[in-house]
PDB file of N, H, CA, C and O in Angstrom:
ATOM      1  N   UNK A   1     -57.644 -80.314 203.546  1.00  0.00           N
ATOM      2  CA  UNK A   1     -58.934 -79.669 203.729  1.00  0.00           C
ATOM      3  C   UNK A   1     -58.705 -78.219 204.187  1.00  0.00           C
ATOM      4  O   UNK A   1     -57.878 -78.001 205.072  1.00  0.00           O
ATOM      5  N   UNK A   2     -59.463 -77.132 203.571  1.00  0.00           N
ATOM      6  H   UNK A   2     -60.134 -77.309 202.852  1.00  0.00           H
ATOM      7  CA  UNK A   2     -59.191 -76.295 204.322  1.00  0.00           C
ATOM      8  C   UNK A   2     -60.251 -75.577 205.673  1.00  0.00           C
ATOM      9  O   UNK A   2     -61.467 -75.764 205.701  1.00  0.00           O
ATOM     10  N   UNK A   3     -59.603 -74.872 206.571  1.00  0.00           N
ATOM     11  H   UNK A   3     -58.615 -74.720 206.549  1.00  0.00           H
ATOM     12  CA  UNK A   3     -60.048 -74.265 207.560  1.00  0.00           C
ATOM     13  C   UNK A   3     -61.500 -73.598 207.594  1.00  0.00           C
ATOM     14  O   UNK A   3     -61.800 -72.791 206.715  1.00  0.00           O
ATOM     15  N   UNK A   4     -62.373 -73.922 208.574  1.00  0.00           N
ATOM     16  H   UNK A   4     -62.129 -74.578 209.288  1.00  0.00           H
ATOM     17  CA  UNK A   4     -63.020 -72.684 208.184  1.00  0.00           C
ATOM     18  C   UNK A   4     -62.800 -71.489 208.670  1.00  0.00           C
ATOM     19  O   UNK A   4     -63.640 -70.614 208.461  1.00  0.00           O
ATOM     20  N   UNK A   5     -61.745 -71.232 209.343  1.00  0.00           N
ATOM     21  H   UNK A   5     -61.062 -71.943 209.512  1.00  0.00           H
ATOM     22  CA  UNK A   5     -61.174 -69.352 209.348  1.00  0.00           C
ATOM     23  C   UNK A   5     -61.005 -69.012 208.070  1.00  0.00           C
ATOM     24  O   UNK A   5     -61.669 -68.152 207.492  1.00  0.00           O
ATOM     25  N   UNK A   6     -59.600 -70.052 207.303  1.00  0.00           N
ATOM     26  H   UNK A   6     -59.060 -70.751 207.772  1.00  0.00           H
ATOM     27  CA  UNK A   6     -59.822 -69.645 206.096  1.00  0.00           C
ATOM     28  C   UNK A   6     -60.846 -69.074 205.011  1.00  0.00           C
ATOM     29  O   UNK A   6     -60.894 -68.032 204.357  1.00  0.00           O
ATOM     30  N   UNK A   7     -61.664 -70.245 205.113  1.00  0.00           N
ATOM     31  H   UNK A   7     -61.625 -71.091 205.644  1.00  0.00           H
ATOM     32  CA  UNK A   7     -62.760 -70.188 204.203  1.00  0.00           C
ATOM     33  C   UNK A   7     -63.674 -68.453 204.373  1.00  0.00           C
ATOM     34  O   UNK A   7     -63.908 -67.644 203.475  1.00  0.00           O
ATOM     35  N   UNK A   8     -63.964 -68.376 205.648  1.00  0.00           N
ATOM     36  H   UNK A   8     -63.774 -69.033 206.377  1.00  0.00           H
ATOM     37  CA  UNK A   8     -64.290 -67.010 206.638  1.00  0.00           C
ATOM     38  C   UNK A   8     -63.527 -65.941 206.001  1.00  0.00           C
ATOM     39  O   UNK A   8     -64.173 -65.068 205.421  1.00  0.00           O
ATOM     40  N   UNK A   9     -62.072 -65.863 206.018  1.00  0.00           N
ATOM     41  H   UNK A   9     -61.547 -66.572 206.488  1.00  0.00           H
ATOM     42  CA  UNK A   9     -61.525 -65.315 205.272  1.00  0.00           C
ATOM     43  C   UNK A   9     -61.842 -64.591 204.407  1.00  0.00           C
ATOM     44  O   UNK A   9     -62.197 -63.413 204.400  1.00  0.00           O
ATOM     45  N   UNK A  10     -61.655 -65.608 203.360  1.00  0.00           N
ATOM     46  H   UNK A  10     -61.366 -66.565 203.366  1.00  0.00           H
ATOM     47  CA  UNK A  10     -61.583 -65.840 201.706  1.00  0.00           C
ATOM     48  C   UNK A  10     -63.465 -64.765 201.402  1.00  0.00           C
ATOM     49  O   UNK A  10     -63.809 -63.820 200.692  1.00  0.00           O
ATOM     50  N   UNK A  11     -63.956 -65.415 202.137  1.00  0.00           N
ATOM     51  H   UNK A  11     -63.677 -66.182 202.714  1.00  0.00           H
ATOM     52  CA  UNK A  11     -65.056 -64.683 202.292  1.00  0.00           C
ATOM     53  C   UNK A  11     -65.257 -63.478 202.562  1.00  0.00           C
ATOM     54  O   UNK A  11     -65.779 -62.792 201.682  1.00  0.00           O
ATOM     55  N   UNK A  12     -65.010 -63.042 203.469  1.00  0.00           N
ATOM     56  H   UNK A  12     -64.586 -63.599 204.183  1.00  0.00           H
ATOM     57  CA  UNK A  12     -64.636 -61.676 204.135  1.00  0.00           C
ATOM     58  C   UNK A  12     -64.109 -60.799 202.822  1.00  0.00           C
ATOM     59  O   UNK A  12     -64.568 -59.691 202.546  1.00  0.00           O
ATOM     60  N   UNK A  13     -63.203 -61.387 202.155  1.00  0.00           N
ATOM     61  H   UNK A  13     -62.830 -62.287 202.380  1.00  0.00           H
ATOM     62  CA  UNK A  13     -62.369 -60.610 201.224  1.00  0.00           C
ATOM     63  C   UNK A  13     -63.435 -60.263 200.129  1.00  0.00           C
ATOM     64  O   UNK A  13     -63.595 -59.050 199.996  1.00  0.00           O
ATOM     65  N   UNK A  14     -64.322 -61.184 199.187  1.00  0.00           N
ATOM     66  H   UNK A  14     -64.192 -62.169 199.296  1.00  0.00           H
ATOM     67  CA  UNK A  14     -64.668 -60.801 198.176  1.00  0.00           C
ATOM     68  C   UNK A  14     -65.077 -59.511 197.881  1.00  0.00           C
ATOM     69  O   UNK A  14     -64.816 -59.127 196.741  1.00  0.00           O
ATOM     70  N   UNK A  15     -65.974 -58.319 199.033  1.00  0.00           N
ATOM     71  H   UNK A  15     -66.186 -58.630 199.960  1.00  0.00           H
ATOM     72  CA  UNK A  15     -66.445 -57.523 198.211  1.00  0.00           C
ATOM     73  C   UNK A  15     -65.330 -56.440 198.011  1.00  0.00           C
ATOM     74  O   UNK A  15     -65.363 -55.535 197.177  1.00  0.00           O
ATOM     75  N   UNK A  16     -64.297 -56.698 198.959  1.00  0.00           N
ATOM     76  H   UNK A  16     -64.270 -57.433 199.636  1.00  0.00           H
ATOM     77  CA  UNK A  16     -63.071 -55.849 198.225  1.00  0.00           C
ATOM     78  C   UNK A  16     -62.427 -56.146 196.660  1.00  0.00           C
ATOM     79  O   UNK A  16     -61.975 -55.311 195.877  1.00  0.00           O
ATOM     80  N   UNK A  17     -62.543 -57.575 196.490  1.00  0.00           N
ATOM     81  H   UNK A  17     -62.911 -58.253 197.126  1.00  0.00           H
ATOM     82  CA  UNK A  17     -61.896 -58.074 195.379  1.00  0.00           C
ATOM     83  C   UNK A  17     -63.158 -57.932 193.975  1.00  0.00           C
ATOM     84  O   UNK A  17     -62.821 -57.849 192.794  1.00  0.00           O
ATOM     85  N   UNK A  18     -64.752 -57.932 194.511  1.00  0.00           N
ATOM     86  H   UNK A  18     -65.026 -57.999 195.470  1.00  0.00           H
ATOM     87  CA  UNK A  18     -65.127 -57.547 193.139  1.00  0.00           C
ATOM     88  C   UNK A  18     -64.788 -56.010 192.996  1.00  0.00           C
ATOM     89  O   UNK A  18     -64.634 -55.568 191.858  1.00  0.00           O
ATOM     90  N   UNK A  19     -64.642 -55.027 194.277  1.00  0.00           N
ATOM     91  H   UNK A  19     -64.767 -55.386 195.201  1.00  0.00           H
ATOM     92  CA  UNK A  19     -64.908 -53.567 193.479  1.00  0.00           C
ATOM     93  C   UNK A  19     -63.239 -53.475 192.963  1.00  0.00           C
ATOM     94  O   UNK A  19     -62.907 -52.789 191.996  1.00  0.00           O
ATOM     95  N   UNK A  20     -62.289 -54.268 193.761  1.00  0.00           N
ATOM     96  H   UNK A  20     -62.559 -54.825 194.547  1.00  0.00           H
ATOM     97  CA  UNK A  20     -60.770 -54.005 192.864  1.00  0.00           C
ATOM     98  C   UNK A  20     -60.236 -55.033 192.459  1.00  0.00           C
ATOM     99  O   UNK A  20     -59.151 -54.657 192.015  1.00  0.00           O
ATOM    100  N   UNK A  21     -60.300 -55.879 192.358  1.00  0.00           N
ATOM    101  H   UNK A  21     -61.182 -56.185 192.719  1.00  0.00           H
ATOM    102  CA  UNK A  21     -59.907 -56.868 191.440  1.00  0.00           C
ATOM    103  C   UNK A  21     -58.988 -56.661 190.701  1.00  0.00           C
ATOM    104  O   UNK A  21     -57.849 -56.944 191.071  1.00  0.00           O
ATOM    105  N   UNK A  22     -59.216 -56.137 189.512  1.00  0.00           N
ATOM    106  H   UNK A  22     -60.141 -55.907 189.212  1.00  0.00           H
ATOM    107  CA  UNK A  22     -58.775 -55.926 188.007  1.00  0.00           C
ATOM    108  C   UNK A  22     -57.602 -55.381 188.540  1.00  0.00           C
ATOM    109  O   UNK A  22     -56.547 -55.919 188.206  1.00  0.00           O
ATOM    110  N   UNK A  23     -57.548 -53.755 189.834  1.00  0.00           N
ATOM    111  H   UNK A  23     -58.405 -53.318 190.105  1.00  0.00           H
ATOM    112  CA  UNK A  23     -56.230 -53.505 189.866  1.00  0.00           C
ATOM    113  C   UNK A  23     -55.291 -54.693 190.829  1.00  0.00           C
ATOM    114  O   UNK A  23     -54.125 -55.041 190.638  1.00  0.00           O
ATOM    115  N   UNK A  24     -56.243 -55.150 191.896  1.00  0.00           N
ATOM    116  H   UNK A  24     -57.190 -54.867 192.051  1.00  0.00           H
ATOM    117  CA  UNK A  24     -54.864 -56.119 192.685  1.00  0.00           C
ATOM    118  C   UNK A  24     -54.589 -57.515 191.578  1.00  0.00           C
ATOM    119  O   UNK A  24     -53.391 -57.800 191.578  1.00  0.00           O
ATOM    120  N   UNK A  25     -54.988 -57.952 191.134  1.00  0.00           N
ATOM    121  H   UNK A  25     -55.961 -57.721 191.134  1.00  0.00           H
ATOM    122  CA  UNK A  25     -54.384 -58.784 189.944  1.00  0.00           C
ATOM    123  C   UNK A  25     -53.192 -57.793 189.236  1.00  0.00           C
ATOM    124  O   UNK A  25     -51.980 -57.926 189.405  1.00  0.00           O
ATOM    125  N   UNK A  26     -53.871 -56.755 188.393  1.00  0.00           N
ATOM    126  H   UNK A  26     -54.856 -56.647 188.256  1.00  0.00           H
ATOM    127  CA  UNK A  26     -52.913 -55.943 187.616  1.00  0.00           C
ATOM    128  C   UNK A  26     -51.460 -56.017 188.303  1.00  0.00           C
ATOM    129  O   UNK A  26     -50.463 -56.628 187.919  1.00  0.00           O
ATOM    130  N   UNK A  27     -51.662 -55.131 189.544  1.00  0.00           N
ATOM    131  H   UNK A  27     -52.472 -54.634 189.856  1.00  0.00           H
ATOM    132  CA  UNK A  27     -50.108 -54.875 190.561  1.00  0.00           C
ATOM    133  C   UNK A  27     -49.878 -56.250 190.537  1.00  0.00           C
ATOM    134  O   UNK A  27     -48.784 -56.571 190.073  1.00  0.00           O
ATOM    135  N   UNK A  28     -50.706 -57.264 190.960  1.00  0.00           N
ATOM    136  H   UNK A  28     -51.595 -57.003 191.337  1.00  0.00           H
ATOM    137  CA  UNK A  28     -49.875 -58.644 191.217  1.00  0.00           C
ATOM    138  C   UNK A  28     -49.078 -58.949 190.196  1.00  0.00           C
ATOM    139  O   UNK A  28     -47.869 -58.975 190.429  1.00  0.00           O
ATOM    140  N   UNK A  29     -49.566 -59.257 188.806  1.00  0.00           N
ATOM    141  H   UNK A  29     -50.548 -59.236 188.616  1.00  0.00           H
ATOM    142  CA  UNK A  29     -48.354 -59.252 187.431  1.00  0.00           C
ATOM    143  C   UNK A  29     -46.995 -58.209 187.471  1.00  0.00           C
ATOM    144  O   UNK A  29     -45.780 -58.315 187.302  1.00  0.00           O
ATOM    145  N   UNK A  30     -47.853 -57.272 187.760  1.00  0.00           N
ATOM    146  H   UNK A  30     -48.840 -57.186 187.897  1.00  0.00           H
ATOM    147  CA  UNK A  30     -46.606 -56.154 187.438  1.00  0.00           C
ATOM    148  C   UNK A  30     -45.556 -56.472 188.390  1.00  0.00           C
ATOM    149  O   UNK A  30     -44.448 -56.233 187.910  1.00  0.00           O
ATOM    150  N   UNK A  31     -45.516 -57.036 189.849  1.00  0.00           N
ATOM    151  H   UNK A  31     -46.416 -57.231 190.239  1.00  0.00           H
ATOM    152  CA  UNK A  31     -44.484 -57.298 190.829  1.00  0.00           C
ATOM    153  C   UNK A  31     -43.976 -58.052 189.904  1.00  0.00           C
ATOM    154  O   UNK A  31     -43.102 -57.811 189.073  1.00  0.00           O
ATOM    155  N   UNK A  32     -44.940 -59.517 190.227  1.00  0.00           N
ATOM    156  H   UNK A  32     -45.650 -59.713 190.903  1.00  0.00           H
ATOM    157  CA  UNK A  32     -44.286 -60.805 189.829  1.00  0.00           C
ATOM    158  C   UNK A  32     -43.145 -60.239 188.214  1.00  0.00           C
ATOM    159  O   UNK A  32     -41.919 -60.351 188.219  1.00  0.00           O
ATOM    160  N   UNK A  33     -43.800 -59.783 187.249  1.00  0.00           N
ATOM    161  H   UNK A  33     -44.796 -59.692 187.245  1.00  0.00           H
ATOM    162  CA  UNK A  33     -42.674 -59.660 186.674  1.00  0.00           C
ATOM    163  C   UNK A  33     -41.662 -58.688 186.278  1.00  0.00           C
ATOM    164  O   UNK A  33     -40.983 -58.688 185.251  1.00  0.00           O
ATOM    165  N   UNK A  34     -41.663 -57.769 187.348  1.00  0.00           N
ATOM    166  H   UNK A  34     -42.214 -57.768 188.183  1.00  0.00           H
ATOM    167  CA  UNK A  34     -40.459 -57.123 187.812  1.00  0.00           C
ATOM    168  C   UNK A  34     -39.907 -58.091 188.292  1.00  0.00           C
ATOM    169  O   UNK A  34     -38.781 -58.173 187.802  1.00  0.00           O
ATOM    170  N   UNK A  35     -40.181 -59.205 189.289  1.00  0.00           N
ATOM    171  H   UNK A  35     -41.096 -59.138 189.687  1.00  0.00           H
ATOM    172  CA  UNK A  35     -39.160 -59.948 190.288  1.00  0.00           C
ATOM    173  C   UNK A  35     -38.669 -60.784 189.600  1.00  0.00           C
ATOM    174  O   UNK A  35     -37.466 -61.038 189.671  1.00  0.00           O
ATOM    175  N   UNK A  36     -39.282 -61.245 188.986  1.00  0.00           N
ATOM    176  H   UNK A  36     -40.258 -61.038 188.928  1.00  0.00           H
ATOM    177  CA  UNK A  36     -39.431 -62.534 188.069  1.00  0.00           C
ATOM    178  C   UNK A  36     -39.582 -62.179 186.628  1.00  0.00           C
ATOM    179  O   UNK A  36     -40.653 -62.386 186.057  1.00  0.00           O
ATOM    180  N   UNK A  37     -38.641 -61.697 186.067  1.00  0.00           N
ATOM    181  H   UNK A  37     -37.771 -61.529 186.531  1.00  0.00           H
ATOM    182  CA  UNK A  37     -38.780 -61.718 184.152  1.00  0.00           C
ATOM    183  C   UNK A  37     -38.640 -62.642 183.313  1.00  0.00           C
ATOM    184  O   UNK A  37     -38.894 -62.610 182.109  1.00  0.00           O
ATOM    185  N   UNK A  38     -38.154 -63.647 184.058  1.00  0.00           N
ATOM    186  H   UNK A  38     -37.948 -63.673 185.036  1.00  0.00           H
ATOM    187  CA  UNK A  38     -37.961 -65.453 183.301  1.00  0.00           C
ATOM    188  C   UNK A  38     -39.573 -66.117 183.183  1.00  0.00           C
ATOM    189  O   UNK A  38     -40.072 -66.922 182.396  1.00  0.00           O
ATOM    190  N   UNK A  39     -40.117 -65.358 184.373  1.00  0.00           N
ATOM    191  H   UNK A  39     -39.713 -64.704 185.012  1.00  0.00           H
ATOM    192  CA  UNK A  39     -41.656 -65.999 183.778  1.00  0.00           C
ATOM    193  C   UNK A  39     -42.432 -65.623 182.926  1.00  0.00           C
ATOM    194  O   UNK A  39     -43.335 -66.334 182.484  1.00  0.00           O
ATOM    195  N   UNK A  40     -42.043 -63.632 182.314  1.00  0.00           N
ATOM    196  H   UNK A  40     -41.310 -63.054 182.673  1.00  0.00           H
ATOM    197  CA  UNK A  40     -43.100 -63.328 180.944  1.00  0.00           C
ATOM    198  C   UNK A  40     -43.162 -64.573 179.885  1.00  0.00           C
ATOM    199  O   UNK A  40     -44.271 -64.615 179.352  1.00  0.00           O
ATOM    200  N   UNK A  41     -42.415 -65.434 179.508  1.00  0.00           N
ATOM    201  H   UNK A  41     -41.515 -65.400 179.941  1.00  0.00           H
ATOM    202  CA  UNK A  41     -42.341 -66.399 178.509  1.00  0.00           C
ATOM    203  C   UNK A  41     -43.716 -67.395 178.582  1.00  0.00           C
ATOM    204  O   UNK A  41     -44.213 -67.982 177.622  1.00  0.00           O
ATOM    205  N   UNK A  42     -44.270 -67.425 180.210  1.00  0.00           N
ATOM    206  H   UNK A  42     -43.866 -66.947 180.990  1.00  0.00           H
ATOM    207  CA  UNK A  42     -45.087 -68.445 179.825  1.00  0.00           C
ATOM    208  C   UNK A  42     -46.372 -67.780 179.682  1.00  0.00           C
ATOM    209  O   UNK A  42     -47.351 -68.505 179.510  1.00  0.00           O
ATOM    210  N   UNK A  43     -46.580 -66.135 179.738  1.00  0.00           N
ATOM    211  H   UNK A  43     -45.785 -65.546 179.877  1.00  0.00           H
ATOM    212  CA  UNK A  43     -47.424 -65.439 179.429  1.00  0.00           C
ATOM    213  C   UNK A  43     -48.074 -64.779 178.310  1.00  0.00           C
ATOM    214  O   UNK A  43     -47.287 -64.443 177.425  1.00  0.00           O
ATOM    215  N   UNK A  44     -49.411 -64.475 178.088  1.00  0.00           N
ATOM    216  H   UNK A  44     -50.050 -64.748 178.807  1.00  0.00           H
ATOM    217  CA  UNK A  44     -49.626 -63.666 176.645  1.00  0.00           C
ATOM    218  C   UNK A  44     -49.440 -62.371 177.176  1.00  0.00           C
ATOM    219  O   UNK A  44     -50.119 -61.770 178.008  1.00  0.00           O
ATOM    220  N   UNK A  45     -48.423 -62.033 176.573  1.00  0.00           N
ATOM    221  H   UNK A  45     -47.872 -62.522 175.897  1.00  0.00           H
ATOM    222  CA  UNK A  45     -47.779 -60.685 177.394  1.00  0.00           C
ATOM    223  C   UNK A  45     -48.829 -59.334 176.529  1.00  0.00           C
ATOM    224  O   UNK A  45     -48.770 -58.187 176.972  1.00  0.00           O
ATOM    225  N   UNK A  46     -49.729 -59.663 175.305  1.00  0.00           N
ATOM    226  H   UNK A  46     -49.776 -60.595 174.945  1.00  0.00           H
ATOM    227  CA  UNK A  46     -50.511 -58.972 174.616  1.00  0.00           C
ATOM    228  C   UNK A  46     -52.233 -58.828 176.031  1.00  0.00           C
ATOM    229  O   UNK A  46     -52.834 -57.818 176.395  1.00  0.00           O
ATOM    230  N   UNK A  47     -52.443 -60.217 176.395  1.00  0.00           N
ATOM    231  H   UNK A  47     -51.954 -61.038 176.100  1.00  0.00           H
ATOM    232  CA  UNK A  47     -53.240 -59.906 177.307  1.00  0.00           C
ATOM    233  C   UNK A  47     -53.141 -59.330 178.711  1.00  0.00           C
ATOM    234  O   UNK A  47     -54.001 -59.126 179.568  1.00  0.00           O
ATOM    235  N   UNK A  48     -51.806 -59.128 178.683  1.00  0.00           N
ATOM    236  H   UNK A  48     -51.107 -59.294 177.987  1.00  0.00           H
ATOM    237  CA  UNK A  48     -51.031 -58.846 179.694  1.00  0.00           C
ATOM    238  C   UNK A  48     -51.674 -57.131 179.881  1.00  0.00           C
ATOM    239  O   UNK A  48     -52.394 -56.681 180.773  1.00  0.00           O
ATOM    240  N   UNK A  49     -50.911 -56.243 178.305  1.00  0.00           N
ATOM    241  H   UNK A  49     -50.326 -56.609 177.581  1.00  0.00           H
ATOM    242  CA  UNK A  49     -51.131 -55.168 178.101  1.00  0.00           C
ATOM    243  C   UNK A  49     -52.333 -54.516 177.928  1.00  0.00           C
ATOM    244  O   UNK A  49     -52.480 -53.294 177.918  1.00  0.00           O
ATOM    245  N   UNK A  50     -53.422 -55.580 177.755  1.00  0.00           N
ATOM    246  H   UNK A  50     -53.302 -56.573 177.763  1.00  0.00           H
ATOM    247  CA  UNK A  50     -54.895 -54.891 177.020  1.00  0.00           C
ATOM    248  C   UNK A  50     -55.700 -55.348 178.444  1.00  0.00           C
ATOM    249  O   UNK A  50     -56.860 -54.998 178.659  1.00  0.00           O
ATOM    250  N   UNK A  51     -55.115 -55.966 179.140  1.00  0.00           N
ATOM    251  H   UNK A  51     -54.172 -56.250 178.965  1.00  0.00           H
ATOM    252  CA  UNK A  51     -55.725 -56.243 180.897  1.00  0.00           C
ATOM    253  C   UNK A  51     -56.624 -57.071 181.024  1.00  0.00           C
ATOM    254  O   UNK A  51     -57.362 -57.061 182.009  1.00  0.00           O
ATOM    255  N   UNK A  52     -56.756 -58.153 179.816  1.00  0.00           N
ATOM    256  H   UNK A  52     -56.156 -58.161 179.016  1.00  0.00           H
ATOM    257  CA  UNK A  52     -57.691 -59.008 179.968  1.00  0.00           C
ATOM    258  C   UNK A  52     -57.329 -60.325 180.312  1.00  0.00           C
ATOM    259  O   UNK A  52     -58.117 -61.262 180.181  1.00  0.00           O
ATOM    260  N   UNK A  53     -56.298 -60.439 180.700  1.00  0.00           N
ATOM    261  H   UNK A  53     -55.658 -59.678 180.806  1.00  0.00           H
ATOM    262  CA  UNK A  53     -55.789 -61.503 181.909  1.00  0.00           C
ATOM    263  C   UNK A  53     -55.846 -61.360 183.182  1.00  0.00           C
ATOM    264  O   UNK A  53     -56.115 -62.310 183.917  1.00  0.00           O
ATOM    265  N   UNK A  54     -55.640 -60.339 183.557  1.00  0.00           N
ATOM    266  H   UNK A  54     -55.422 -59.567 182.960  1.00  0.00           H
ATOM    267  CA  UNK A  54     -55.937 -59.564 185.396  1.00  0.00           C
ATOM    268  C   UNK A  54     -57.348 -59.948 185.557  1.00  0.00           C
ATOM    269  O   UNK A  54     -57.772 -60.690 186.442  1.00  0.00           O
ATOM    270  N   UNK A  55     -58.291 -59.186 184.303  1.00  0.00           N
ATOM    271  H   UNK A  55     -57.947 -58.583 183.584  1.00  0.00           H
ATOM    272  CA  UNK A  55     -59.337 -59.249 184.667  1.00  0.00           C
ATOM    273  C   UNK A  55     -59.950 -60.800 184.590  1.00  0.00           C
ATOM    274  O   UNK A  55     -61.002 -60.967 185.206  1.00  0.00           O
ATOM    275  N   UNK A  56     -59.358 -62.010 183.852  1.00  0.00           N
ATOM    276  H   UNK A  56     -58.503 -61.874 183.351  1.00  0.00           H
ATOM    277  CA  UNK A  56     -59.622 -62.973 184.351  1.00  0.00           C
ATOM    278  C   UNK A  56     -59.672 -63.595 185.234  1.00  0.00           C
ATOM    279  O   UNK A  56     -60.479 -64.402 185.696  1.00  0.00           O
ATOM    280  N   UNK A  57     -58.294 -63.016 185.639  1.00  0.00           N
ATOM    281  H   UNK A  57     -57.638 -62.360 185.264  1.00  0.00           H
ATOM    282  CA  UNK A  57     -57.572 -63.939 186.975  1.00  0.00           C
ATOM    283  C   UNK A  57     -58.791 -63.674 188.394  1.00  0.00           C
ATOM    284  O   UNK A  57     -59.371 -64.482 189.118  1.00  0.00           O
ATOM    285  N   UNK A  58     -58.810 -61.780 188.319  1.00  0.00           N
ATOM    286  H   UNK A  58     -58.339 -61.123 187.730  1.00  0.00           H
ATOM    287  CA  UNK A  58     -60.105 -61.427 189.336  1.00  0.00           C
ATOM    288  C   UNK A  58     -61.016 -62.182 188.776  1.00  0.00           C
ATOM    289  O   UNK A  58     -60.945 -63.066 189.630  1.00  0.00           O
ATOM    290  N   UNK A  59     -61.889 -62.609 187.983  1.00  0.00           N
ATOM    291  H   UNK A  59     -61.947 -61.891 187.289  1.00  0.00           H
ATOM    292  CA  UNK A  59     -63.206 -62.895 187.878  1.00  0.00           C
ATOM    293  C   UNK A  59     -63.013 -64.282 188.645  1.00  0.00           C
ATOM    294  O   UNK A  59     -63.479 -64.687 189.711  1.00  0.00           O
ATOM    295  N   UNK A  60     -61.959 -64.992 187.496  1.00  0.00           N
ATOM    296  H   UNK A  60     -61.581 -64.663 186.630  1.00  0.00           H
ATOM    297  CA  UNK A  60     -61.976 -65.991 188.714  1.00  0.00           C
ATOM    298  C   UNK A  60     -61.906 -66.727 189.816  1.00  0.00           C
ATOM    299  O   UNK A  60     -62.205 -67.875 190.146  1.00  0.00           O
ATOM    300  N   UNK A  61     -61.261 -65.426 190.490  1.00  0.00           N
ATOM    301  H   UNK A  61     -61.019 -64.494 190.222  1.00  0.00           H
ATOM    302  CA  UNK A  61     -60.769 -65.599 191.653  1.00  0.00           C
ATOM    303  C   UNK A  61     -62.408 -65.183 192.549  1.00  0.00           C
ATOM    304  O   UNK A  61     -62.692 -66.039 193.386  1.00  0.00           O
ATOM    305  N   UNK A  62     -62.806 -64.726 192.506  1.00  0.00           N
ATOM    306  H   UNK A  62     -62.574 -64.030 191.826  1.00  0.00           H
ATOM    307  CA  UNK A  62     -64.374 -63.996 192.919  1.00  0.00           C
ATOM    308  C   UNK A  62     -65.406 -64.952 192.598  1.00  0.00           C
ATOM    309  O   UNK A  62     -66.385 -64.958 193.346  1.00  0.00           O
ATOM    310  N   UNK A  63     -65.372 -65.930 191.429  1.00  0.00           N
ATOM    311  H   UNK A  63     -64.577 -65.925 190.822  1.00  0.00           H
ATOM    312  CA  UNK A  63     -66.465 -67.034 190.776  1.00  0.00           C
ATOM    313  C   UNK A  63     -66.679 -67.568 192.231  1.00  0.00           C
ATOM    314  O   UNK A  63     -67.716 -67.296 192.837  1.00  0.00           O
ATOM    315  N   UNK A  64     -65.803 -68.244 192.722  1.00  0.00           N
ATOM    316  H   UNK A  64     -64.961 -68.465 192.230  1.00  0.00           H
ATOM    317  CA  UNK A  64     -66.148 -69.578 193.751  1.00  0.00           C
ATOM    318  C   UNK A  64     -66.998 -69.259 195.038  1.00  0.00           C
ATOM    319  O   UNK A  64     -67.783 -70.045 195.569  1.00  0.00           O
ATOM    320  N   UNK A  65     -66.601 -67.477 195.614  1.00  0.00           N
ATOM    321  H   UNK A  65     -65.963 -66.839 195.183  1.00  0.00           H
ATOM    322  CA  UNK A  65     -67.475 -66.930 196.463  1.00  0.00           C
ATOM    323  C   UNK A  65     -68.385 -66.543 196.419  1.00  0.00           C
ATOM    324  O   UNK A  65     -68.502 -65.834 197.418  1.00  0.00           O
ATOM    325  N   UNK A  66     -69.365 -66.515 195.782  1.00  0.00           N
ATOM    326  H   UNK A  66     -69.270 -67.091 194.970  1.00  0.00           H
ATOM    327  CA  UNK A  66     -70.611 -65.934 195.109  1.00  0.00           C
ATOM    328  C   UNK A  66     -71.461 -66.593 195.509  1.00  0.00           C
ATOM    329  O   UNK A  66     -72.622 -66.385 195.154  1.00  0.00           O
TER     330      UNK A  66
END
């Protein structure tokens, strides 16, 4: 179960994550696969480039707090 600090949290965060989203997803890929290049394989590395995976990942990450 989780916390409700957490939850408080998670909350707290959204209106940073709708106005940036798209870029903290973006940087998040771009680390992960600098650190990690064994994982581009399980990626569409095309949605990767045209940013419409980031921008999924934000939307959905933002859906549940709303």
């Amino acid at each position: 179960m989780i916390s409700q600090q957490t939850i408080d949290i998670v909350k707290s965060t959204a209106p940073s994550l709708k106005k940036h989203g798209q870029q903290i997803t973006s940087r998040m890929y771009e680390i992960m696969f600098h650190k990690y290049p064994e994982v581009k394989e399980q990626f569409d590395m095309s949605a990767q480039a045209n940013g419409s995976q980031p921008a999924k990942l934000a939307t959905s990450d933002l859906a549940p707090s709303q």
